[in-house]
Structures are given as structure tokens and as C-alpha cells.
C-alpha positions as CSV (number, residue, x, y, z in Angstrom):
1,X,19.9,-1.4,-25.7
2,X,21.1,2.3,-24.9
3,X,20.7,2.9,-21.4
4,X,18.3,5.6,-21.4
5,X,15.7,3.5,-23.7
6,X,12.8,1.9,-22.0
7,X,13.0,-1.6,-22.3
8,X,9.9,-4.1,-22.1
9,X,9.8,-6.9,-19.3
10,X,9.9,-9.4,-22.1
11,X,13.4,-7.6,-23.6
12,X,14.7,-8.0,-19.9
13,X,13.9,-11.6,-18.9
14,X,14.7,-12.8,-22.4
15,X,18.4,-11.3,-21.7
16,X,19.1,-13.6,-19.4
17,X,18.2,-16.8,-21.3
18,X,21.4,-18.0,-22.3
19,X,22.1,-18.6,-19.0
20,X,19.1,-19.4,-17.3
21,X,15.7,-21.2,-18.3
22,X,13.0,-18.9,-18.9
23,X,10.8,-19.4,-15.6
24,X,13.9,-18.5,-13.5
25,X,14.4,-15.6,-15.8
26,X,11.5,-13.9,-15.2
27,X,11.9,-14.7,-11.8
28,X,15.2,-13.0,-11.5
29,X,13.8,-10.1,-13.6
30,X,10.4,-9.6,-11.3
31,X,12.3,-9.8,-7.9
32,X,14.8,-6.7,-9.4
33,X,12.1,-4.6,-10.7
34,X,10.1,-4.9,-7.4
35,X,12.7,-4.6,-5.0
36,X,15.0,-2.3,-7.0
37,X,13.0,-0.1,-8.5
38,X,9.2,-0.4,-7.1
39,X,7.3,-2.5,-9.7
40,X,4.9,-5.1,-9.4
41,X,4.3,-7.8,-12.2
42,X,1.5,-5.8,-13.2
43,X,3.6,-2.9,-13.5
44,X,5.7,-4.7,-15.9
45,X,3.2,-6.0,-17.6
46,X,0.7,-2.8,-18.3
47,X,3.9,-0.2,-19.3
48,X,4.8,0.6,-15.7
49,X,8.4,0.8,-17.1
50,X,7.6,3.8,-18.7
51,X,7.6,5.6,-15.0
52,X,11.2,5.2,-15.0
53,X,13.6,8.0,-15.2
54,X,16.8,8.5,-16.6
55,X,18.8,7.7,-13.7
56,X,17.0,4.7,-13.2
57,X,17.1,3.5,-16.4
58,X,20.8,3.8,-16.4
59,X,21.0,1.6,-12.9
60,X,18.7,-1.1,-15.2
61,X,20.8,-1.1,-17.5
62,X,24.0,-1.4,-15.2
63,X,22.2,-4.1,-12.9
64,X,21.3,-6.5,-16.7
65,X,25.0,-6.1,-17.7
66,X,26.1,-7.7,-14.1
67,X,23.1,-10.2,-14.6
68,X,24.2,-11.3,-18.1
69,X,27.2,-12.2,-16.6
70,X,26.0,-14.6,-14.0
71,X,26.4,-12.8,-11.5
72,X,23.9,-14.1,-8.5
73,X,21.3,-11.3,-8.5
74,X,22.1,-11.4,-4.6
75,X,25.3,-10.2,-5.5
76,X,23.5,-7.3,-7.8
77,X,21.3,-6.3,-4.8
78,X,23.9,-6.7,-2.0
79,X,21.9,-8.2,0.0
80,X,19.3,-11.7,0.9
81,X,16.8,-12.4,2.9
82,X,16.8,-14.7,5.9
83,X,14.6,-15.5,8.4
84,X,12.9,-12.2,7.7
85,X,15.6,-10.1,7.9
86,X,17.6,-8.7,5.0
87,X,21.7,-9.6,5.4
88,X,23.9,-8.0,3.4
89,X,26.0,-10.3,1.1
90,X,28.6,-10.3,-1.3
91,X,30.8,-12.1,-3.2
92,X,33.3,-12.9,-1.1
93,X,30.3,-15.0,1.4
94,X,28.0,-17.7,0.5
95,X,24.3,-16.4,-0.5
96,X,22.3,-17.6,2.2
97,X,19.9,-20.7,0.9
98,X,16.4,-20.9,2.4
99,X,17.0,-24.8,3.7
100,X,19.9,-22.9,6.2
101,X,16.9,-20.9,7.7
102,X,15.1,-25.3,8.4
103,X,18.8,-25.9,10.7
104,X,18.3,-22.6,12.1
105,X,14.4,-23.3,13.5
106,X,15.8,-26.8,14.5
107,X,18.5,-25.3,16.9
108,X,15.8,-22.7,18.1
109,X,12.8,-25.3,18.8
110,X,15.4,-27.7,20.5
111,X,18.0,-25.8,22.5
112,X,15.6,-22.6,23.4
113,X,18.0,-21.9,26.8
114,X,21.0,-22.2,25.0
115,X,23.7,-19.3,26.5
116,X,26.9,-20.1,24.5
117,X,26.4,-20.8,20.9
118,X,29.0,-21.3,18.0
119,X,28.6,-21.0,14.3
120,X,31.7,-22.9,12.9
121,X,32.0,-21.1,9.1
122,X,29.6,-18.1,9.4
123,X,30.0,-16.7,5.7
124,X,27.5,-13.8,6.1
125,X,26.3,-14.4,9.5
126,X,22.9,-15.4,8.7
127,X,22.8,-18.5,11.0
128,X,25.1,-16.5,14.2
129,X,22.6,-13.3,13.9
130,X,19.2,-15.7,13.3
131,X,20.1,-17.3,16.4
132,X,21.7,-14.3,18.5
133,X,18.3,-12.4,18.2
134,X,15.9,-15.7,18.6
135,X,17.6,-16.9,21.9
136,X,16.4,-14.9,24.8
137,X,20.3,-14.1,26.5
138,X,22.2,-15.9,23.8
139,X,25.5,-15.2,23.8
140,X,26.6,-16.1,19.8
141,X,30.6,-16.5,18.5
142,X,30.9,-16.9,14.9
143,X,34.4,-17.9,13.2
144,X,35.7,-18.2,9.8
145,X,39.0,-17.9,7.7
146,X,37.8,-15.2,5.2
147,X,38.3,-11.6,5.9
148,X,35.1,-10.5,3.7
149,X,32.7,-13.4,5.9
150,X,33.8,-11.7,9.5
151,X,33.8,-8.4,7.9
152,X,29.7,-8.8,6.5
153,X,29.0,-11.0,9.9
154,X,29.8,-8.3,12.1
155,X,28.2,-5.6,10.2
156,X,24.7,-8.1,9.8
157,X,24.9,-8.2,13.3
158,X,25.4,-4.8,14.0
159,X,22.4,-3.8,11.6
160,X,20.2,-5.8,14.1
161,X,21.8,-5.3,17.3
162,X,22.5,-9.0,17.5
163,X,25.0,-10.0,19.9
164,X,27.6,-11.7,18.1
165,X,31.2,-12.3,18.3
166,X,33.2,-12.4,15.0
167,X,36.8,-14.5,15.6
168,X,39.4,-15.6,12.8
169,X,39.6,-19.6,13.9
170,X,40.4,-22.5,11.5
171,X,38.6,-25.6,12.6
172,X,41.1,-27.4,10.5
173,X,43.7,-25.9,12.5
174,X,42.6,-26.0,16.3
175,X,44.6,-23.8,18.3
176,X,44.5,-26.1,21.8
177,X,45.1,-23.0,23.7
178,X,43.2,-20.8,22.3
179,X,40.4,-23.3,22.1
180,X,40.8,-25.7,24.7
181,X,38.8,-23.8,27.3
182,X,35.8,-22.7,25.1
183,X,32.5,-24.4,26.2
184,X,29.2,-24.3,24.4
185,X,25.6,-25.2,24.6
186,X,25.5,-25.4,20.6
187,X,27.4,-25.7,18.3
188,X,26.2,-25.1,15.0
189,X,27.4,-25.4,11.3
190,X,26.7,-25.3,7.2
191,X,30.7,-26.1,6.0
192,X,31.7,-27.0,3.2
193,X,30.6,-29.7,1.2
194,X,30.4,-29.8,-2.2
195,X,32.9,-32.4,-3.9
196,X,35.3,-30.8,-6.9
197,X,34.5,-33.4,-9.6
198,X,31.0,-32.2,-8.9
199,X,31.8,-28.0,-10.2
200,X,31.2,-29.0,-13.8
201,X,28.1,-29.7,-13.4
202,X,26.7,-26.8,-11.6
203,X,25.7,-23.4,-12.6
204,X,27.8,-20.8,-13.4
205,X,26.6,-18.4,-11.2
206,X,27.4,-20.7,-8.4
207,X,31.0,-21.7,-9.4
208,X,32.1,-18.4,-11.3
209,X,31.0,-15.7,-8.1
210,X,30.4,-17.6,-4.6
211,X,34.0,-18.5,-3.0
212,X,35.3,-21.9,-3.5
213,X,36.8,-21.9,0.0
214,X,33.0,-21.9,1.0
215,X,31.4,-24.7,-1.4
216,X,34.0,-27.9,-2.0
217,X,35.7,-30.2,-0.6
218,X,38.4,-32.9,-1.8
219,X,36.8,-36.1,-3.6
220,X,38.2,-38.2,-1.8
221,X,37.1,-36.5,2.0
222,X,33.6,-35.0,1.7
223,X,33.6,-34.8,5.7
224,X,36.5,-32.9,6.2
225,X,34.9,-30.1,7.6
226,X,32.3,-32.2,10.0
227,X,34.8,-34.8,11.0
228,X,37.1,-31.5,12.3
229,X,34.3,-29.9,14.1
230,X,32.7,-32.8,15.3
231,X,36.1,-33.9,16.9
232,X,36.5,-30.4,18.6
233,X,32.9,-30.2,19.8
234,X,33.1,-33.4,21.4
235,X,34.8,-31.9,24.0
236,X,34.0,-28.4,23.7
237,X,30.1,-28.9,24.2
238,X,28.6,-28.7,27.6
239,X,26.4,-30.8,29.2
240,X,23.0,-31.2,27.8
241,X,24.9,-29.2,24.3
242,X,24.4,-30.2,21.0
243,X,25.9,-30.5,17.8
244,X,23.6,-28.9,14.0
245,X,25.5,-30.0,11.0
246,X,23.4,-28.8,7.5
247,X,24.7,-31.6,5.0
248,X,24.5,-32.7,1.3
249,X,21.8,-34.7,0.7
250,X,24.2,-37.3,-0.2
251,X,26.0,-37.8,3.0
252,X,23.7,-36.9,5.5
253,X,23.8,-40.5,6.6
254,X,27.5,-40.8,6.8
255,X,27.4,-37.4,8.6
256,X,25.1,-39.7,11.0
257,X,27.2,-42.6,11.3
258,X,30.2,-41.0,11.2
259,X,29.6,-39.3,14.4
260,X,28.3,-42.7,16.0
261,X,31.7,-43.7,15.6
262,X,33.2,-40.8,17.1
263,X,30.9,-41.9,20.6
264,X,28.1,-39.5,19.8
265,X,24.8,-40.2,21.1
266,X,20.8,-39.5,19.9
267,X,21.9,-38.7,16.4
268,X,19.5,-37.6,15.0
269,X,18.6,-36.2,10.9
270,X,15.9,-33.6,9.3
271,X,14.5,-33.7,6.4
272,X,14.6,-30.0,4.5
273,X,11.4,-28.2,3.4
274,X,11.8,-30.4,0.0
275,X,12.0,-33.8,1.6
276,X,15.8,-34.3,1.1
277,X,17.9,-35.7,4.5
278,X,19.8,-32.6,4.7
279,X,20.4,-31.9,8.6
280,X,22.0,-33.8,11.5
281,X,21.9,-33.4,15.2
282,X,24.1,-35.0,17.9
283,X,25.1,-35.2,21.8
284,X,28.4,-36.7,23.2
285,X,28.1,-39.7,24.5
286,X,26.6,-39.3,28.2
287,X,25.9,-35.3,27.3
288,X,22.3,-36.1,26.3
């Protein structure tokens, strides 16, 4: 299709197809058109196209050539919404997931005081900025290994006039003293934890564009990241602090016993909006 030819919603959804079924194409299609370019299903369905000019024609036809690709249309747009708030993505961050936004309410309903809060793996920042800007006097620090996740965090935050702290740490590599002295009310986390063996499986929108570094984890050690953190916040968590793993569905029980065994107390898990175990919350022993 040439890009100055008006296509019909039906040409555009059916375009993506081969790579997604046809409900979620037409999803995909109607969340472009309204947010992109202004039209509403019954725009697209009652020649609404044809109010498209030239130039917008051409950034169609630009936008379906990334989409055929599988590229996530997150990616497309450059941005998500979360929480209400539209956060700026990209492909070297995670897309934000609604379930993220069920661990954020949980840490707001149950530690509304909190002053010092950590997000251990921010990617974009949605969880450091939700939380900066819902805590009255919150004081936020998000950390991660990836240039491009402290680069988008700090803008996100900056867009809302959140007040967060972006820091280059590696919880698999604590620095004792550059760490040892750190103190929170919350810490807070959604690491990785996807195993390999499980990539093949999964779309290609997924495992061809969102960073690896972010998703998996080694088959043989799917809590890598929350036995790390856990270990660090045991000591790092003031008293009356808690600990907010999101989890896979899988191993939000061993996530649970796992930190029983480390001496945590009132461990707690949360269902997501779906029903599925996917969210754990912990005290130290004698920090509850």
C-alpha cells in the first residue's frame, strides 16, 4: 500500500495478522488511530480515514511497517500509560504491565507514611514515579544497571515533578560501602523473572524488542533477583519497613517461603486483578 493511499480499518488490522490474532489486532489498530491520529471506532468504521492528510498518511504508513515487525505498539508510540499518567518508554525498558500498577496500590494502601522508598530494577520508572507523587513527602531512589532505564526514569520523573533519585547499583553486586548505610521504609521491586527455556514460547514482540536483561533469569535460579534483594533489604529496611516483590505466577509461593527462611516475618501474597498469586509482601523478623 503506497503511503499516500487511504487504507480501510479492515486493510490495517488484517496486516498485523500473521503475528497477532485478530481481536488483538484490531485492538492494536483502534488504540493507534485514536491516540495517534484522533479517531474513534466509529471513525474508522464510517470513512473517517478519509480526513487524513498526506503527512499523516505517510506517519500510518511508517507506524504499520514498525507494527508488522512486532514491534510493541508502546514502542511505536513511545510511551504507556500507568496509573494515569503517560511514561515514556522505549526499547531499551520494560513496557509497563497493568498488574505492576496492583504492587504499586498495595505499597500505597499499606505503607501511606513511608519517607525513604527504593525501587530495586526501575526500567521506566513507572513504579519510583507512581509512588514518589502518591506518598505525601516521599522521598523515592530508583536503581538499575541499564543506561536507557535511568535515562527514561529520570526524565518520567521529571515530566511530573516526581521526586526521584536515579542511581547505577547492581543488587547482584552490593557495594557494602556504598550500601551499607542506606535505610528504607520500602523497598519495592518487579526483577526479573522469566526462566530462558520459557523465550520460545512467548511472543515475538516480547522476546524480539523488550531487553532480556529485564525479563529472564537462569533455569536453574528463578529467584536470583529476589533472593539478592531480599538478603540486602533484610538489613537495609527500617523498622516498621517492608519488603513488595511482583512475582511469576509460578513462584509466588517460593518467593513466600523463601523469604521465611531468610527470618522474614508476616509474609504476606496478593492475588493480581486476574486472580493469579502474583505479589509478596514481607517484614524482617522483629521489624513488623
Amino acid at each position: 500500500m503506497s503511503e499516500n493511499q487511504i487504507p480501510t480499518y479492515a486493510q490495517l488490522w488484517h496486516r498485523l495478522t500473521p503475528i497477532y490474532e485478530a481481536g488483538e489486532a484490531k485492538a492494536i489498530v483502534r488504540r493507534m488511530m485514536e491516540e495517534c491520529f484522533g479517531l474513534s471506532l466509529a471513525d474508522l468504521l464510517c470513512d473517517g480515514m478519509a480526513r487524513l492528510d498526506a503527512a499523516q498518511l505517510t506517519q500510518l504508513e511508517s507506524m504499520m511497517r514498525r507494527l508488522e515487525k512486532a514491534e510493541p505498539l508502546q514502542y511505536v508510540l513511545g510511551y504507556e500509560w500507568f496509573m494515569g499518567r503517560r511514561l515514556q518508554v522505549g526499547p531499551g525498558v520494560l513496557i509497563p504491565r497493568p498488574e505492576t500498577e496492583v504492587l504499586c496500590q498495595w505499597v500505597i494502601e499499606r505503607q501511606p507514611k513511608a519517607r525513604r522508598v527504593l525501587d530495586v530494577g526501575c526500567g521506566s520508572g513507572c513504579i519510583a514515579v507512581s509512588l514518589a507523587l502518591a506518598l505525601q513527602d516521599a522521598s523515592v531512589t530508583a536503581w538499575d544497571i541499564a543506561s536507557e532505564a535511568l535515562r527514561l526514569t529520570r526524565l518520567n520523573a521529571e515530566a511530573y515533578g516526581a521526586k526521584v533519585t536515579v542511581e547505577r547499583r547492581d543488587i547482584l553486586l552490593p557495594d557494602a560501602s556504598g550500601m551499607a548505610a542506606d535505610r528504607w521504609d520500602v523497598v519495592v521491586s518487579n526483577p526479573p523473572y522469566i526462566c530462558e527455556s520459557e523465550a520460545s514460547a512467548m511472543h515475538p514482540n516480547v522476546t524480539g524488542y523488550e531487553p532480556s536483561v529485564a525479563l529472564f533469569v537462569p533455569d536453574g535460579h528463578p529467584l536470583l533477583f529476589y533472593d539478592a534483594i531480599a538478603r540486602y533489604a533484610a538489613s537495609a529496611l527500617k523498622a516498621g519497613g517492608a519488603l513488595y516483590f511482583e512475582c511469576h505466577e509460578r513462584y509466588a509461593d517460593d518467593v513466600a517461603a523463601m523469604l521465611r527462611r531468610q527470618g522474614y516475618a508476616q509474609v504476606e501474597t496478593r492475588p493480581d486483578q486476574y486472580g493469579k498469586p502474583r505479589f509478596v509482601r514481607a517484614c524482617p523478623s522483629g521489624n513488623t
